[in-house]
KOLBARO-769958 format. One record per residue (C-alpha): x, y, z. Coordinates in steps of 0.25 Angstrom, whole numbers, plus 5000, padded with zeros to 4 digits. Layout:
! KOLBARO-769958
XYZ/...
***
This chain:
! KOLBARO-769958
502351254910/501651314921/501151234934/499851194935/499251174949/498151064950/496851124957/496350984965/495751004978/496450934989/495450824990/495450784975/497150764979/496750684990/495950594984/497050594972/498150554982/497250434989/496850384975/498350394974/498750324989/497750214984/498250184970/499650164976/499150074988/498149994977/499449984968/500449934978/499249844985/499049784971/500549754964/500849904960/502249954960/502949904971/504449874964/505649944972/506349944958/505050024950/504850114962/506350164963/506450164947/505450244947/506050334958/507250354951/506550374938/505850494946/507050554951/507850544939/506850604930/506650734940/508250744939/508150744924/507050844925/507850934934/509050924926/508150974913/508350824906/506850804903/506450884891/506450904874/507750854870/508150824885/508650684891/507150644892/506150714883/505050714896/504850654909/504350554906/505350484897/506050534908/505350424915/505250314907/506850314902/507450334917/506450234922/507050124910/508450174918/508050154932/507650004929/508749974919/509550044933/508949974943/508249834937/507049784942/507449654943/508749694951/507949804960/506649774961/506649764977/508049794980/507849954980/508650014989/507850124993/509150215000/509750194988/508650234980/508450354988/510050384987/509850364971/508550444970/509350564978/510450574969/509650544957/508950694961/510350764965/511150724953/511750854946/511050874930/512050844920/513250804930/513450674925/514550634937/513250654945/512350564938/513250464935/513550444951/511950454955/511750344944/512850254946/513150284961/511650324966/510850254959/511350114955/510749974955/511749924966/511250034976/509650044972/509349914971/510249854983/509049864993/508349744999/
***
């Protein structure tokens, strides 16, 4: 599928991006997201998706049929992983970052690999030990 380039003037960007900038402020001036757990969950959902892409698992007949149930299924695991009730909070943002590294460098198909970036990287004890 080829690549379509969007033909907006750098104005019509601009004002997109302060629309943007003020939707975020108005958001999180007026009780928008503001859980450490939803924002690292959603981190981690990110990263894991874009692994599974890159390792040719989101497809017809592959681990997750689209991105998006991509999406929803390792969101459900991230917050079975790292519980709201248990995290929300208590982020441990250098552990996060650690989690989110390996998360990327983790080998396709090498199960050693992704059993240690799970269960050594990425566990409740380290993510959600912060303050």
């Amino acid at each position: 599928m080829p690549h379509r380039m969007s033909h907006t003037t750098p104005v019509a960007s601009l004002i997109r991006c302060a629309a943007l900038g003020a939707g975020i402020l108005l958001a999180a001036s007026c009780g928008g997201v503001t859980s450490s757990q939803v924002v690292a969950r959603d981190r981690a959902t990110t990263v894991s998706c874009d692994w599974y892409q890159g390792c040719d698992q989101i497809g017809a007949g592959k681990t997750y049929e689209t991105r998006e149930s991509c999406d929803t299924q390792v969101r459900a695991q991230w917050d079975q992983a790292w519980p709201l009730t248990e995290c929300d909070g208590r982020i441990n943002q250098k552990q996060l970052s650690v989690c989110l590294d390996a998360i990327h460098a983790t080998q396709c198909g090498n199960l050693l690999d992704i059993v240690s970036t799970l269960g050594v990287k990425c566990p409740k004890t380290s993510i959600c030990s912060g303050p």
